[in-house]
N, C-alpha and C positions, 0 to 999 in steps of 0.2 A: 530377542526383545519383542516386548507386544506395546504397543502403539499408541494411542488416540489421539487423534486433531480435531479440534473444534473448529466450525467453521462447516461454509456450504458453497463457496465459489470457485473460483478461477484461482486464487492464490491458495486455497487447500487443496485445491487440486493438484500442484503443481510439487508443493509440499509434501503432500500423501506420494506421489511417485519419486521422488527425492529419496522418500524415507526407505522407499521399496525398493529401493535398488540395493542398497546393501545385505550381503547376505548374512548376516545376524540378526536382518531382520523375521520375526517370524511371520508379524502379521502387524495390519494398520485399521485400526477402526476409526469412522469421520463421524461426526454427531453436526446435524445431520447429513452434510452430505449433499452430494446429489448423483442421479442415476448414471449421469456418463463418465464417473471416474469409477464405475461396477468391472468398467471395460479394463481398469489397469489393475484388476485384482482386489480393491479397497474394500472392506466393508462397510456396508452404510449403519448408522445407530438411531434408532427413528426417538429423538433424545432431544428436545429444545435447549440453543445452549443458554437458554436461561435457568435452567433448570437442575440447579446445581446441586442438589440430592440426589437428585435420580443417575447426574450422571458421576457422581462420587461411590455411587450403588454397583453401578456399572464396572467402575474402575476397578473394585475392592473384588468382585465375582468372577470380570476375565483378570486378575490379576497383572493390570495393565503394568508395564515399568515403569515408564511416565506417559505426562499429557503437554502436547505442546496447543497453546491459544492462536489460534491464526488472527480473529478481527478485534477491535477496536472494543465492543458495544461488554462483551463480557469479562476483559480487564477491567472495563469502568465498572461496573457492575461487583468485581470484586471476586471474580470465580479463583484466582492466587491464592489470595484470604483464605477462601473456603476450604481448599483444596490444600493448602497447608495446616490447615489446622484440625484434617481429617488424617493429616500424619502422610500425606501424599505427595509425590513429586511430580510438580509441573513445570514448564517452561515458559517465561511470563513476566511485567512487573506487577505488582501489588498493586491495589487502587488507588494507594496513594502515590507510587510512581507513576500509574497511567495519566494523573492527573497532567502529564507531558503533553499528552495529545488532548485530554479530556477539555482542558481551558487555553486556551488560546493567553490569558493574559496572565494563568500562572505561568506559561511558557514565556512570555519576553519577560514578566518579572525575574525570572531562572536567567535569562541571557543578560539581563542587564546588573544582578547579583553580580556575576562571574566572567563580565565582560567578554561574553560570545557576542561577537559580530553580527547585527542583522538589523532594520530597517527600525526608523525611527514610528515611535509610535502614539498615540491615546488609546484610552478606551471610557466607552462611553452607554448608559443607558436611556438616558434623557436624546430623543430624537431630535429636540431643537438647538439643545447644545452640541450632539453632532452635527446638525448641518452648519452651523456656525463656524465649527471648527473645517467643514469641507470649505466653505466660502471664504475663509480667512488663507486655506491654504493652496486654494484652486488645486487644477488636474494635470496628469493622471494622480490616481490616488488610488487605491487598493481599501477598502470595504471587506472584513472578515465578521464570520458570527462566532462570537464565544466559541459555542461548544460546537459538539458532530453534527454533522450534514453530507454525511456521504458522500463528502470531498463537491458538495456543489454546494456550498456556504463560502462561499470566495466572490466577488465581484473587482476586475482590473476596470476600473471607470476611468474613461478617455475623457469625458467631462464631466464638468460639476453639475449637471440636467441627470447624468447615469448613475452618480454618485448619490445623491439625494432620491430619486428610485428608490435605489439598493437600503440605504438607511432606511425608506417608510415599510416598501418590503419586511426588512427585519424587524426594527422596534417598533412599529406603529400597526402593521397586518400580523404579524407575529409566523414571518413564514417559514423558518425555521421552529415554530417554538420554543419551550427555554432554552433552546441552541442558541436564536437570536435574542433573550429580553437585554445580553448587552453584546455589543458588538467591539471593534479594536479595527481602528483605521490607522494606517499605515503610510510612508512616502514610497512613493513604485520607482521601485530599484531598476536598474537598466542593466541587463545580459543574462546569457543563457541560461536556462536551470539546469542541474542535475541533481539525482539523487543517490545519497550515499546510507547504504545500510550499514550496519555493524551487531555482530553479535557483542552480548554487554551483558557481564557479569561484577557488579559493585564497578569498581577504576578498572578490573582488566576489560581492554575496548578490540576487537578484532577485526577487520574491516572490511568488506566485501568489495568487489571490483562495482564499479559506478555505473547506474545507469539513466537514461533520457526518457522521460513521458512526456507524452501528449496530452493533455488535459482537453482542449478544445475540439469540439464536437466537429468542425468542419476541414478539408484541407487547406494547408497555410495557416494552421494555428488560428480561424476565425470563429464565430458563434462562441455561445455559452461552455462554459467549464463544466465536465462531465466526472465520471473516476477516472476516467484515463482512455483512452482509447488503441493505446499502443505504445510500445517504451522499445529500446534497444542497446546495447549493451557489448562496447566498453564505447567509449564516447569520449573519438580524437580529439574533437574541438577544443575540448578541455585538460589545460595543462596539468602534468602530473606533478608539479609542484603545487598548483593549485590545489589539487585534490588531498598531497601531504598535510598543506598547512589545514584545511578543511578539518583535517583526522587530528592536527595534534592540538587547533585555535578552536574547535566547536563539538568536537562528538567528544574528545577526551577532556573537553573543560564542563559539557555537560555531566557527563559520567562521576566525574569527578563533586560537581555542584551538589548532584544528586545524593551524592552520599555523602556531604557535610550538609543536608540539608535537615537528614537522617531518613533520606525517601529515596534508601539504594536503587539503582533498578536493575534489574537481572532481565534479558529477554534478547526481542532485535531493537536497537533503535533506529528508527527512520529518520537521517534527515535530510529536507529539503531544502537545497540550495540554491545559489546565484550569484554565477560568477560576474561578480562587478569590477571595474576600474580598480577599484582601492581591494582586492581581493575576495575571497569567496564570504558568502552572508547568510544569516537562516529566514528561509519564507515560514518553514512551520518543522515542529519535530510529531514525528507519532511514534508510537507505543509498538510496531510492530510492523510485519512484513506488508509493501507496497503491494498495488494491483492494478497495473501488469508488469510491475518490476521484477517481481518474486519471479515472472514466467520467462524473464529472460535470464536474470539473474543464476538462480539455482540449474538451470542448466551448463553453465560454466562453473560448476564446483567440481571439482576434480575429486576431492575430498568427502570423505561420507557425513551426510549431514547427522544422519543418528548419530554418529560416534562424537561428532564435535557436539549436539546437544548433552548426550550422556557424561561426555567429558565436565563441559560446564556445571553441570548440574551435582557431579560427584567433585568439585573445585582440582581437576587435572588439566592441564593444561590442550589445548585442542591442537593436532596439526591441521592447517586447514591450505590450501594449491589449489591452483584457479587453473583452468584448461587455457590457451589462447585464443580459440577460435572466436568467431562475433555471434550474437544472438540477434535477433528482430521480431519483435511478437504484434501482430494487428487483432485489435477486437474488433470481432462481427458481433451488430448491435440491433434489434429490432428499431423498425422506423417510428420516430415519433422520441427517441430515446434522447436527451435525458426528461424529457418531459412526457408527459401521457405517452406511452407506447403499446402497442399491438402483443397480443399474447395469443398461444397456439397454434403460434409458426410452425410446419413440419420442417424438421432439421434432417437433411442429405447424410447419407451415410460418411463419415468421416476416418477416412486410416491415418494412422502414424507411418512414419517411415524412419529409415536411420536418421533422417537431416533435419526433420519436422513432425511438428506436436501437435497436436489440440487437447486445450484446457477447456474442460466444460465448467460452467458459470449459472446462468439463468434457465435450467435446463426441466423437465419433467419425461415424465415417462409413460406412454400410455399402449396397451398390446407392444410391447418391443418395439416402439416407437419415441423416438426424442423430441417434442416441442419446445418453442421456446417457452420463457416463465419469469422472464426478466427484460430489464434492459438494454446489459451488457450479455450476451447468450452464450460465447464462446471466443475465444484467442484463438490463433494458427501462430504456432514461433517456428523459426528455422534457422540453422546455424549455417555458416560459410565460414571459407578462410577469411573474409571481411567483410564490412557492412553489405557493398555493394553486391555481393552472392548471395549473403545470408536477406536482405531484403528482394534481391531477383527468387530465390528460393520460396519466399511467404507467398508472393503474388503472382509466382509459374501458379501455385499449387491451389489459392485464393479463386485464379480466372479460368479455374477448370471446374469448379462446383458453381451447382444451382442454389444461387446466394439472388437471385432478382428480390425476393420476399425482404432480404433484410439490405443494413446498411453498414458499410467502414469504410475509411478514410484509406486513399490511395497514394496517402505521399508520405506514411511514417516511415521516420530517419532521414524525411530530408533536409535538416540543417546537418547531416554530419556530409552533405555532399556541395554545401557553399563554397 
């Protein structure tokens, strides 16, 4: 099989080595990529993934098998579409399925059709009818913008001083643009989140073991909401009935919604949960693989991801077997990050080992040299027989490189040790 991922971070990263593991695989092209996943054999495609001729040109020339889509911005976009109607096999929803992730308030009009559980809501364009509605409803209150923002379009306002911010921010400065021209506020749900992926082809729903992100820039889950900063995976704290009903009350009633909606979806779906009192709830669904879930995730697949992809795609049914052991991934982040950050960090030479990974993210390359070139710049994961190895394993390995230049948070996975 010949290959291609779209995409240029930490979660194609992680993906591209997935796929290379198997040996029917023959080869993996990333469009575009980036320089430090050259180190696990990938090829790079100097190919904008907006650019959806050029790389449907590309496809038809190495005679790729298929394509799978790693981010968000080119399902919106429509690259499914494209890409089936050039007679191609991709793995992916369409743009009118991604419209899951793409709008935030076609997502709860979908949960509230089909009675998927999650947090009560409005949505709003008009700034002073939102604030109205924060002031009628006091805090906390949860502040979402419409559309993408690279997962930092979320505000959790502890008061209604935070809340009313966040609303002029969006509708009033336009800091998201048409992300934010309307937004969807929310009642703040109380308990822990996880997140549960699932491959999804029409109602057949497959379900991946669960994982824990850190959204919050600082340790103790404090500061601003970033992509993520670190996730871990399988995640005791949450009960495996909880997780059941999750899979049979929200991914299989979504799936389901989707295809009487007549907006199948075929792809991963992402979703975000919270497990509350009254059972598990949706914070948000997306269109595709998490980041930094994917990097702890796909390493507990025991099972070959090409073959479960190829299977899907050819409607065979997939065997898919989870390894047991734990995963734990921390991102190292240039300082200043999620907001204005530092670029042309030299980046330490970085090995793998049997136990531990690095996913390159924000990366460049200059004379056989790695800087940074983003925010998020690179993950370290490491697996143990449990959390507590597999997180001693990331940060033995973390406090032995010269990391002083950048920054990561020194306490992921520890709610799975309250």
């Amino acid at each position: 099989m010949k290959i291609l991922v779209i995409g240029s971070g930490g979660r194609e990263h992680a993906i591209c080595r997935k796929l290379l593991e198997d040996a029917q695989v023959e080869a993996v092209f990333c469009a575009k990529g980036n320089p430090g996943m050259l180190k696990d054999g990938v090829q790079l495609v100097d190919i904008a993934e907006n650019d959806h001729e050029a790389l449907i040109k590309f496809v038809k020339r190495q005679q790729i098998d298929w394509t799978f889509v790693g981010p968000e911005i080119p399902l919106l976009n429509g690259i499914v579409n494209d890409f089936q109607a050039a007679d191609l096999k991709i793995f992916g929803p369409n743009q009118a399925a991604a419209m899951i992730e793409g709008s935030k308030d076609f997502a709860k009009q979908l949960m509230i059709d089909y009675q998927i559980p999650t947090a009560k809501y409005q949505t709003f364009s008009d700034f002073e009818a939102a604030k109205a509605y924060v002031l009628a409803n006091g805090a906390p209150i949860v502040i979402k913008a419409d559309g993408l923002a690279a997962g930092k379009g979320v505000v959790v306002a502890m008061d209604e001083t935070e809340a009313i911010q966040a609303l002029e921010a969006m509708l009033v400065n336009h800091k998201f643009g048409k992300s934010s021209a309307k937004v969807v506020i929310e009642e703040f749900l109380e308990g822990e989140e996880f997140s549960l992926l699932s491959f999804v082809k029409g109602k057949q729903v497959y379900p991946m073991v669960i994982a824990q992100d850190h959204k919050r820039i600082f340790d103790g889950d404090k500061g601003p909401n970033t992509g993520g900063m670190g996730a871990y995976s399988p995640v005791p704290q949450i009960p495996a009935e909880m997780v059941a009903d999750a899979i049979d009350q929200i991914v299989q009633k979504a799936a389901d919604g989707m295809v009487d909606r007549q907006t199948p979806f075929t792809g991963i779906l992402y979703a975000g949960l919270i497990a509350t009192a009254e059972g598990p709830k949706v914070i948000e669904f997306n269109a595709r693989f998490g980041d930094p879930e994917t990097q702890v995730v796909l390493p507990r697949l025991k099972s070959s991801l090409a073959q479960i992809i190829d299977d899907l795609l050819n409607d065979r049914t997939p065997l898919i077997e989870w390894h047991d052991f734990a995963t734990l991934g921390v991102v190292v982040a240039a300082p200043g990050y999620p907001d204005e950050y530092q670029k042309d960090i030299p980046l330490p030479v970085l090995a793998n080992t049997d136990i531990q990974q690095v996913y390159y993210a924000g990366v460049k390359e200059q004379q056989n040299q790695l800087y940074s070139n983003g925010g998020r710049v690179f993950l370290v994961s490491a697996q143990g027989k449990n959390l507590e190895e597999a997180q001693k394993n990331v940060y033995d390995y973390l406090n032995k490189q010269q990391l002083n230049e950048f920054y990561y948070r020194k306490d992921i996975g520890f709610k799975a040790f309250k």
